[in-house]
N, CA, C and O atoms as a Maestro MAE file, in Angstrom:
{
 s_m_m2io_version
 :::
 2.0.0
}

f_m_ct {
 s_m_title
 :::
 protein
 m_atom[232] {
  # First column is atom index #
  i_m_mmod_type
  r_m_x_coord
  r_m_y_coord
  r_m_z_coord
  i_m_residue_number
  s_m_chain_name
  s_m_pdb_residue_name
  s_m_pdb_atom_name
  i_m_atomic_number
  :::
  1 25 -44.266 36.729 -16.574 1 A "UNK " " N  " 7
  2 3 -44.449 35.415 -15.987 1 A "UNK " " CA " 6
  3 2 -43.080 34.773 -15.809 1 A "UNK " " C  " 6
  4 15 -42.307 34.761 -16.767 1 A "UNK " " O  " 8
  5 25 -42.750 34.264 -14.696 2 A "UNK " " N  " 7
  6 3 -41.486 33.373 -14.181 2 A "UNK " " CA " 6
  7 2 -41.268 32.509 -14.835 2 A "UNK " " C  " 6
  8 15 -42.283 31.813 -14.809 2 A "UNK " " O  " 8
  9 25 -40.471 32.020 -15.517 3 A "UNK " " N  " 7
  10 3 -40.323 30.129 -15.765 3 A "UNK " " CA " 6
  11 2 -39.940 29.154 -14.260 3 A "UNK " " C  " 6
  12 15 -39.520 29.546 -13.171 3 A "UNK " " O  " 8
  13 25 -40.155 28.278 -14.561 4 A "UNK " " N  " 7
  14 3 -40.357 27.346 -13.548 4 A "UNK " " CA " 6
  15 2 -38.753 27.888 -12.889 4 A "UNK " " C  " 6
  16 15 -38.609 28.342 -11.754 4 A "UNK " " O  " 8
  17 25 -38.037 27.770 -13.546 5 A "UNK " " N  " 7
  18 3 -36.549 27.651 -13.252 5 A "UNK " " CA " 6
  19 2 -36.524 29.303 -12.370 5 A "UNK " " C  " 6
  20 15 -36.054 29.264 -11.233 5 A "UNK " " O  " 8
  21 25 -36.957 30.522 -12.832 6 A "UNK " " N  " 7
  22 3 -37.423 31.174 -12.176 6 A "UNK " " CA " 6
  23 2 -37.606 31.598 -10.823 6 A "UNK " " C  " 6
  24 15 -37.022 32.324 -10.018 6 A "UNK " " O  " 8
  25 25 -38.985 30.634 -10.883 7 A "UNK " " N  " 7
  26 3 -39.673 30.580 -9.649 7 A "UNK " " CA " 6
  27 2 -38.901 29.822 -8.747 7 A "UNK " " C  " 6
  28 15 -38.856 30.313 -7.619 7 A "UNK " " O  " 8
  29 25 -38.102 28.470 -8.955 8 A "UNK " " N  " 7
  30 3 -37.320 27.948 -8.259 8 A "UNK " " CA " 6
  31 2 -36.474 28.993 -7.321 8 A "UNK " " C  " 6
  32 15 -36.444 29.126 -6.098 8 A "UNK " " O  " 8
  33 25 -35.687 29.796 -8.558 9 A "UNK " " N  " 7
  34 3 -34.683 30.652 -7.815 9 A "UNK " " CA " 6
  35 2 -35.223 31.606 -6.276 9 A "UNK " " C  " 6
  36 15 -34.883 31.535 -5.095 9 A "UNK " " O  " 8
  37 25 -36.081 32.356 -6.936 10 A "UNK " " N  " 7
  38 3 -36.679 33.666 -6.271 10 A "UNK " " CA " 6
  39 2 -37.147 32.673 -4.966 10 A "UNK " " C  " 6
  40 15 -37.287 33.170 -3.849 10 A "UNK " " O  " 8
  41 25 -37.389 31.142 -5.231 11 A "UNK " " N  " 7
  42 3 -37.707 30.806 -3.723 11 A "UNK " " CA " 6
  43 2 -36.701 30.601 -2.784 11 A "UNK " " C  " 6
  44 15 -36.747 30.829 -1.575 11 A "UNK " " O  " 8
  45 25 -35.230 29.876 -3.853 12 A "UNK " " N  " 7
  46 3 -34.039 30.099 -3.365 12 A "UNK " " CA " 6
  47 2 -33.627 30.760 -2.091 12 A "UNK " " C  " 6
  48 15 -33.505 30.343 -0.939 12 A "UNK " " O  " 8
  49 25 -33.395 32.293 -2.840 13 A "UNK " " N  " 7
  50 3 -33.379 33.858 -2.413 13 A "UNK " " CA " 6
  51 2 -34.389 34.040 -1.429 13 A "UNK " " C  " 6
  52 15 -33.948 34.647 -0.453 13 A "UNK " " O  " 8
  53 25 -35.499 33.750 -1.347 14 A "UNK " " N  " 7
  54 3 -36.362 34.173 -0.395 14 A "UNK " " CA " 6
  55 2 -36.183 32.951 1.348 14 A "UNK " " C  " 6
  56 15 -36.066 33.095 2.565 14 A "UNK " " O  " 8
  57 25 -36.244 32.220 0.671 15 A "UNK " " N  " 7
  58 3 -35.989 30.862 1.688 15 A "UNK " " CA " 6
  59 2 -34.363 31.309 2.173 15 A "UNK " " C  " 6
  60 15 -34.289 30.891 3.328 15 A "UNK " " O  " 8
  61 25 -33.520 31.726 1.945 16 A "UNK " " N  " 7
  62 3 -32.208 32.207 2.038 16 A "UNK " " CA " 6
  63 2 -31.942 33.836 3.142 16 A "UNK " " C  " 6
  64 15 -31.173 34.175 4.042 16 A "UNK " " O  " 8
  65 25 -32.788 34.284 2.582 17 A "UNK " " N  " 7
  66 3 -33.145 35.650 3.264 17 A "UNK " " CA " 6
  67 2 -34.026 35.561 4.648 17 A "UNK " " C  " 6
  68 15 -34.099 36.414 5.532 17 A "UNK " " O  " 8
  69 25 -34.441 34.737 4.605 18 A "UNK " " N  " 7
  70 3 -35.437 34.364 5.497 18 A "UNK " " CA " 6
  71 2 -34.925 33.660 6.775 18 A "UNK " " C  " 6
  72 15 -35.401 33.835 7.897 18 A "UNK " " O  " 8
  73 25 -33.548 32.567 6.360 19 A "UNK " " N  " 7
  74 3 -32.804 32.207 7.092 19 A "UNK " " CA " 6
  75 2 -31.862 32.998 7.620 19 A "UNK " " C  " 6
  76 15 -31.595 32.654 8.771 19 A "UNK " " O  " 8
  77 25 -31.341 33.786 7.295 20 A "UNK " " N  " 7
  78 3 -30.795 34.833 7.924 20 A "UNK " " CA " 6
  79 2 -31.013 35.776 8.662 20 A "UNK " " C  " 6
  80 15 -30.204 36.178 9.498 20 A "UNK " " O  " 8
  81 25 -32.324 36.344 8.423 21 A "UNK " " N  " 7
  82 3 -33.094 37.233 9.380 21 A "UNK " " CA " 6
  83 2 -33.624 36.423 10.630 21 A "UNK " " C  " 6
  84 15 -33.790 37.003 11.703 21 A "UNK " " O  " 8
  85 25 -33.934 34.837 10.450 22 A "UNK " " N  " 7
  86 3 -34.425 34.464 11.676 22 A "UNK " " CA " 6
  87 2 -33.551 33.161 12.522 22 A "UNK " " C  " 6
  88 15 -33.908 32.195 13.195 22 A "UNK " " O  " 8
  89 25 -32.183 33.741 12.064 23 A "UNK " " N  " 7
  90 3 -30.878 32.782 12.806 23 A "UNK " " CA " 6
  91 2 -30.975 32.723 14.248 23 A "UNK " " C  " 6
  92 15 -30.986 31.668 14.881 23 A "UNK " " O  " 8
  93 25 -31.076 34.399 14.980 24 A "UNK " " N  " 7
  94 3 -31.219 33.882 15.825 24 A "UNK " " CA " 6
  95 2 -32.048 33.774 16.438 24 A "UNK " " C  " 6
  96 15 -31.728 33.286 17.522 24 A "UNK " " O  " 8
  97 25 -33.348 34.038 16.319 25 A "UNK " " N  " 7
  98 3 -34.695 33.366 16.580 25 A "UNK " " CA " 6
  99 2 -35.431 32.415 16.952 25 A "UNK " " C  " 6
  100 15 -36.086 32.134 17.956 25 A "UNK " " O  " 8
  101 25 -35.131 31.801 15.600 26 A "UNK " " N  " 7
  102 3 -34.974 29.978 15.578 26 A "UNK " " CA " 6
  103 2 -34.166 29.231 15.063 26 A "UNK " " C  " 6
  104 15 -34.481 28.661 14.019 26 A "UNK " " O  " 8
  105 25 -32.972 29.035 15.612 27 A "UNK " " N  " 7
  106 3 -31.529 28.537 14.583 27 A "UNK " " CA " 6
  107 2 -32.025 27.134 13.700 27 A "UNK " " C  " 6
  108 15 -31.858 26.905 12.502 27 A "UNK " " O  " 8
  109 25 -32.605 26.401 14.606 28 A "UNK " " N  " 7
  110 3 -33.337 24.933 13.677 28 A "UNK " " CA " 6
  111 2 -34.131 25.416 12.901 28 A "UNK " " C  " 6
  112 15 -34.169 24.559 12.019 28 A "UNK " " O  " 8
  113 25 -34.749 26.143 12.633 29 A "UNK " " N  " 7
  114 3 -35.888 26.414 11.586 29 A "UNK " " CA " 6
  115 2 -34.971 27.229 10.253 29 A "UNK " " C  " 6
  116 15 -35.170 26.991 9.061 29 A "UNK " " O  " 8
  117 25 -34.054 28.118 10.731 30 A "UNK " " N  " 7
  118 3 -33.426 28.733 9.804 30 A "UNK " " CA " 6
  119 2 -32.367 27.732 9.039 30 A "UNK " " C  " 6
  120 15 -32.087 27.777 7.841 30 A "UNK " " O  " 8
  121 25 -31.961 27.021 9.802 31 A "UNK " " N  " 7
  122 3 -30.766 25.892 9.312 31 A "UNK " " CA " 6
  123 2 -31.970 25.381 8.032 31 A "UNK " " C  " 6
  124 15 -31.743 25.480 6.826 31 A "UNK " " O  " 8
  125 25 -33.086 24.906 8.556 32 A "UNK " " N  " 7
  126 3 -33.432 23.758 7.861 32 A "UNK " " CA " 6
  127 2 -34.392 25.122 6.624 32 A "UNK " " C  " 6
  128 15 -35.207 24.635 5.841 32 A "UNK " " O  " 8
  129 25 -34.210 26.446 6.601 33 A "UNK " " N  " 7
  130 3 -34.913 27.077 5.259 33 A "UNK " " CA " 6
  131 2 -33.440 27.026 4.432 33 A "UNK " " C  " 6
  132 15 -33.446 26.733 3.237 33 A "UNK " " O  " 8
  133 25 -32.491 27.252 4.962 34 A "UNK " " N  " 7
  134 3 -30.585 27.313 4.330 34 A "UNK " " CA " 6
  135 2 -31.401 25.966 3.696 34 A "UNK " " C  " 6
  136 15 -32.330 26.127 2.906 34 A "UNK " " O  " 8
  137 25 -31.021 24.826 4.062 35 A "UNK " " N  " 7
  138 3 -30.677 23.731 3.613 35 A "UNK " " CA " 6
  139 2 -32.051 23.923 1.730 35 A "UNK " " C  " 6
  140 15 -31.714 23.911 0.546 35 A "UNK " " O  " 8
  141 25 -33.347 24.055 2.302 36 A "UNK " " N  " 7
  142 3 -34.304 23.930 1.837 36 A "UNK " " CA " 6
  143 2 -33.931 25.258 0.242 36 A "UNK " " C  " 6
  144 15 -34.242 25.059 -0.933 36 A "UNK " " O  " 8
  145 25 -33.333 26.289 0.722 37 A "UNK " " N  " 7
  146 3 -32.294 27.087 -0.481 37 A "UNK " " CA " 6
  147 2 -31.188 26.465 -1.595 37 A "UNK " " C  " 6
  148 15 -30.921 26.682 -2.777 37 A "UNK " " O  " 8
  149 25 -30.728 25.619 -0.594 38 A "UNK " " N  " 7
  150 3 -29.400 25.032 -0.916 38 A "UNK " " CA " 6
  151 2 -29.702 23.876 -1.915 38 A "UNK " " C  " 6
  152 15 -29.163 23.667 -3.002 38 A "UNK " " O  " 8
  153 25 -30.696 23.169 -1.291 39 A "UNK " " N  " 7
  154 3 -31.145 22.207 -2.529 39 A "UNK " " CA " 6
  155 2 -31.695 22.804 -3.838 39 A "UNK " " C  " 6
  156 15 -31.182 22.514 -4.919 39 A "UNK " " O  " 8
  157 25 -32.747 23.642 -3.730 40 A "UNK " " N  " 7
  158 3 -32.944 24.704 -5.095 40 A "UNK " " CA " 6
  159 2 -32.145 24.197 -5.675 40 A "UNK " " C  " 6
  160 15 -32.207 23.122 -6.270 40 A "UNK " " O  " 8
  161 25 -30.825 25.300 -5.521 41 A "UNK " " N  " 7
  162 3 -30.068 25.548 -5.945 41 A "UNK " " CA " 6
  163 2 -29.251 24.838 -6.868 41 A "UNK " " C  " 6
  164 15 -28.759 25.285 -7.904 41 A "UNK " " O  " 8
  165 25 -29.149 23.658 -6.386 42 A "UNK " " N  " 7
  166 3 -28.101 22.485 -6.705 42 A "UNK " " CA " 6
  167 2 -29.139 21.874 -7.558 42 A "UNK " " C  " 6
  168 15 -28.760 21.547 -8.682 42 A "UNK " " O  " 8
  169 25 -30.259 21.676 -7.279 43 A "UNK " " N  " 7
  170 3 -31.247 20.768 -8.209 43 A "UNK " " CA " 6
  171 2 -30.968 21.754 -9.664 43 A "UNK " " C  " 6
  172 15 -31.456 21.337 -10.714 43 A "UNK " " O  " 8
  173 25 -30.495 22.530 -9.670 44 A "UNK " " N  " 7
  174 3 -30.248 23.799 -11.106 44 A "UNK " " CA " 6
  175 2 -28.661 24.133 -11.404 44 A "UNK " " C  " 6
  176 15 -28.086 24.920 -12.155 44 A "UNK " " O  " 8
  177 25 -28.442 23.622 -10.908 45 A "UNK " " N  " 7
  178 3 -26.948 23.450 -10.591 45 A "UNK " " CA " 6
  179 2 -26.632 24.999 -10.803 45 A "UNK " " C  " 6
  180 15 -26.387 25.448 -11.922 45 A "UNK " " O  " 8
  181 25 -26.651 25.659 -9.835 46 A "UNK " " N  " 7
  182 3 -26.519 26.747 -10.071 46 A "UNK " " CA " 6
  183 2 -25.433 27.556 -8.927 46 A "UNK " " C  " 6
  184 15 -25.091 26.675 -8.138 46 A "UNK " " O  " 8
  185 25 -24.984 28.448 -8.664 47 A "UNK " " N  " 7
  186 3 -23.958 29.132 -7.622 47 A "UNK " " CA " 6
  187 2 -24.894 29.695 -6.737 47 A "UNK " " C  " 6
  188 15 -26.119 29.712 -6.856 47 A "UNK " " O  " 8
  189 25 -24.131 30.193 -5.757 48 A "UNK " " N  " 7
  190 3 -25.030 31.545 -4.837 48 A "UNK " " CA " 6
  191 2 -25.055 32.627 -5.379 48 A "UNK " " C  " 6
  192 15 -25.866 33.514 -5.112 48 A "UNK " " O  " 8
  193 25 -24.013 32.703 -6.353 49 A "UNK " " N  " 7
  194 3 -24.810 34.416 -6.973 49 A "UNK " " CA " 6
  195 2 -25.674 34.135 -8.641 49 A "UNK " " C  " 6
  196 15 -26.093 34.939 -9.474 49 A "UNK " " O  " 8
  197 25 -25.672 32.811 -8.601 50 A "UNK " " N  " 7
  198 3 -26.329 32.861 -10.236 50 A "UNK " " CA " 6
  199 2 -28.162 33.067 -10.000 50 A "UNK " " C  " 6
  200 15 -28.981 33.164 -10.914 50 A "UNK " " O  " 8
  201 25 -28.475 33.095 -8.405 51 A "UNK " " N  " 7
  202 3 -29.929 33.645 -8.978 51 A "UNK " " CA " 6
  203 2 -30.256 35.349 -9.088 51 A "UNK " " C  " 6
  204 15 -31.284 35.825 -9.570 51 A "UNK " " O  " 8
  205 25 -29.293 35.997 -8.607 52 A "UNK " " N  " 7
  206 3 -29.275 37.393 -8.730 52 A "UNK " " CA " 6
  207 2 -29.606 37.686 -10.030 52 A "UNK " " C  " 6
  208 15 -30.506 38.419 -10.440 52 A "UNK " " O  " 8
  209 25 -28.500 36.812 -10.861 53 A "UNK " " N  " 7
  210 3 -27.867 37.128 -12.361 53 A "UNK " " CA " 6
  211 2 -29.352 36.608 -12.838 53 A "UNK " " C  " 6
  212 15 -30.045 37.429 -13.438 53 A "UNK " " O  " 8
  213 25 -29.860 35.347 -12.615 54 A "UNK " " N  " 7
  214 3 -30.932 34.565 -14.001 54 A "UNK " " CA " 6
  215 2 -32.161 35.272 -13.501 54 A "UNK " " C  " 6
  216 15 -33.119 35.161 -14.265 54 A "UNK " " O  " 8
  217 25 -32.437 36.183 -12.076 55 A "UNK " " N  " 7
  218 3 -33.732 36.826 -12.013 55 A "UNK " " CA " 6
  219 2 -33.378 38.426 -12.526 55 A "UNK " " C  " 6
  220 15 -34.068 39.439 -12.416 55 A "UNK " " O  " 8
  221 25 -32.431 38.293 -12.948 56 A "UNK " " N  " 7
  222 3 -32.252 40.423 -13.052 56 A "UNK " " CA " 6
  223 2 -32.249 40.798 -12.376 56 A "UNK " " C  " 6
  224 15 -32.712 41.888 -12.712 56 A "UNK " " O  " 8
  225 25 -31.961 40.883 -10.833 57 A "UNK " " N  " 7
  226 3 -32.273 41.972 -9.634 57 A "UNK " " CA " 6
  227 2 -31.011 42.274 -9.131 57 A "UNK " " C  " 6
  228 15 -30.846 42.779 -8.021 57 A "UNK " " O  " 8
  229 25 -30.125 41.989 -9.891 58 A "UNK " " N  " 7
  230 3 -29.369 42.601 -8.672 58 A "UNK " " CA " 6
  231 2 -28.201 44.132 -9.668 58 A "UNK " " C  " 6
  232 15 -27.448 44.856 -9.017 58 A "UNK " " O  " 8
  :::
 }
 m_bond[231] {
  # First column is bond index #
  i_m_from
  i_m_to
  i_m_order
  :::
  1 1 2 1
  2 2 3 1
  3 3 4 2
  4 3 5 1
  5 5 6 1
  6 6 7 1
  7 7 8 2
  8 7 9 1
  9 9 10 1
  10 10 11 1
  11 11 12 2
  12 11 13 1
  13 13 14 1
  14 14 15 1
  15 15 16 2
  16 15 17 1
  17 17 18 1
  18 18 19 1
  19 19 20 2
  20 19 21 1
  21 21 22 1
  22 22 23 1
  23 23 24 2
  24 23 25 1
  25 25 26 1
  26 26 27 1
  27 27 28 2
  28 27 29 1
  29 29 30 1
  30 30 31 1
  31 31 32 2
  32 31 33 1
  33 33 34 1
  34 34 35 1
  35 35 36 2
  36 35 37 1
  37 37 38 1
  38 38 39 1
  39 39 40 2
  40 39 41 1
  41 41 42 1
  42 42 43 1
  43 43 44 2
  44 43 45 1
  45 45 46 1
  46 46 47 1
  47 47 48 2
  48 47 49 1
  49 49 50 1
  50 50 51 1
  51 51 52 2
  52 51 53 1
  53 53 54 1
  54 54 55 1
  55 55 56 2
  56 55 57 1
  57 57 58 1
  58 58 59 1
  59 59 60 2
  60 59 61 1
  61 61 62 1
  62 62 63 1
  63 63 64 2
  64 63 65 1
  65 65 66 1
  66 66 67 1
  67 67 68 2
  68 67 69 1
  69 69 70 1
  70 70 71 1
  71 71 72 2
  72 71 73 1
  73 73 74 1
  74 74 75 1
  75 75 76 2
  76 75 77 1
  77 77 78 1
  78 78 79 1
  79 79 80 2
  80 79 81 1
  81 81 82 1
  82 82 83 1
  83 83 84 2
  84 83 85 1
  85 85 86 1
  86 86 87 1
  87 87 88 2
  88 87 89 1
  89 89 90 1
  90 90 91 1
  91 91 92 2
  92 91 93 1
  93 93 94 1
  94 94 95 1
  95 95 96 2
  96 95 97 1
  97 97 98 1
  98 98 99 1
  99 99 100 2
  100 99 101 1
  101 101 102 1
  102 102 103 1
  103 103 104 2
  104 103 105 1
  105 105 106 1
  106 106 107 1
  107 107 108 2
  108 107 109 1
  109 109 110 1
  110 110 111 1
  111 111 112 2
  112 111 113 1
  113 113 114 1
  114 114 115 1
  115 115 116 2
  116 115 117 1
  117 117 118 1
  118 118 119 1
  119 119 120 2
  120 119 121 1
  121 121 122 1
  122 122 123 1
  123 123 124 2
  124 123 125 1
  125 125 126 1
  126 126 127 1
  127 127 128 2
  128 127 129 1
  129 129 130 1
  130 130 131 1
  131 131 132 2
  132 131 133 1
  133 133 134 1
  134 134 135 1
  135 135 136 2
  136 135 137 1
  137 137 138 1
  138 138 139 1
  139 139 140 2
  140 139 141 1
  141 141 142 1
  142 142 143 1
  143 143 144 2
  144 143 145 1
  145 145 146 1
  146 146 147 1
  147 147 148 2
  148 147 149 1
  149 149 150 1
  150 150 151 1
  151 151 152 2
  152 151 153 1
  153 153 154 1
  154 154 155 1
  155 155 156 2
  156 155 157 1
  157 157 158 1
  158 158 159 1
  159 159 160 2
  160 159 161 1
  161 161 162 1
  162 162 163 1
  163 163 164 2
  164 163 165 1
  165 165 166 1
  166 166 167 1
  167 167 168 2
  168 167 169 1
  169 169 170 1
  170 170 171 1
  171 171 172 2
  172 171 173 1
  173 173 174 1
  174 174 175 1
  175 175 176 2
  176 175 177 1
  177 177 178 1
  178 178 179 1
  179 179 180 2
  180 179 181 1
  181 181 182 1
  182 182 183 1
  183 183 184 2
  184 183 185 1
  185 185 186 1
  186 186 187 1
  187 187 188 2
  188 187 189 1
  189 189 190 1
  190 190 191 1
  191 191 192 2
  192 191 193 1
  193 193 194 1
  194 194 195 1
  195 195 196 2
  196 195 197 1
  197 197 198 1
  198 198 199 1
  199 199 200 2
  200 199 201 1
  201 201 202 1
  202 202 203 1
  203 203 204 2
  204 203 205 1
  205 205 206 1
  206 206 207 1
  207 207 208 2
  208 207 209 1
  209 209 210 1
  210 210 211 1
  211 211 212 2
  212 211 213 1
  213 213 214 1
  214 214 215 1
  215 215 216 2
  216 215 217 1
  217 217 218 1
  218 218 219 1
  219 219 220 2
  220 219 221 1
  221 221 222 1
  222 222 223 1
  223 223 224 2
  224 223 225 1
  225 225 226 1
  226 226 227 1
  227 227 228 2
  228 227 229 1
  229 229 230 1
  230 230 231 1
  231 231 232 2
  :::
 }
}
């Protein structure tokens, strides 16, 4: 089971991945999943590589 802090991340990462695969697709939609990553992130005060590290996957 995830902890909240967790689940935050992996949505991070997924919302992140997601923006990248669909840049050029839909650049407004991808900007605004980045941004929607980016806050995660910061609400945990955390880096771009600290959800690799706090989920084990990488």
């Amino acid at each position: 089971m995830l902890t909240e802090r967790q689940g935050d991340l992996l949505v991070a990462v997924t919302l992140t991945e997601f923006s990248v695969h669909y840049e050029s697709a839909d650049p407004e939609l991808a900007e605004q999943a980045w941004q929607l990553a980016a806050d995660r992130l910061v609400d945990h005060d955390v880096e771009p590589a600290g959800p690799v590290d706090t989920l084990e996957i990488g």
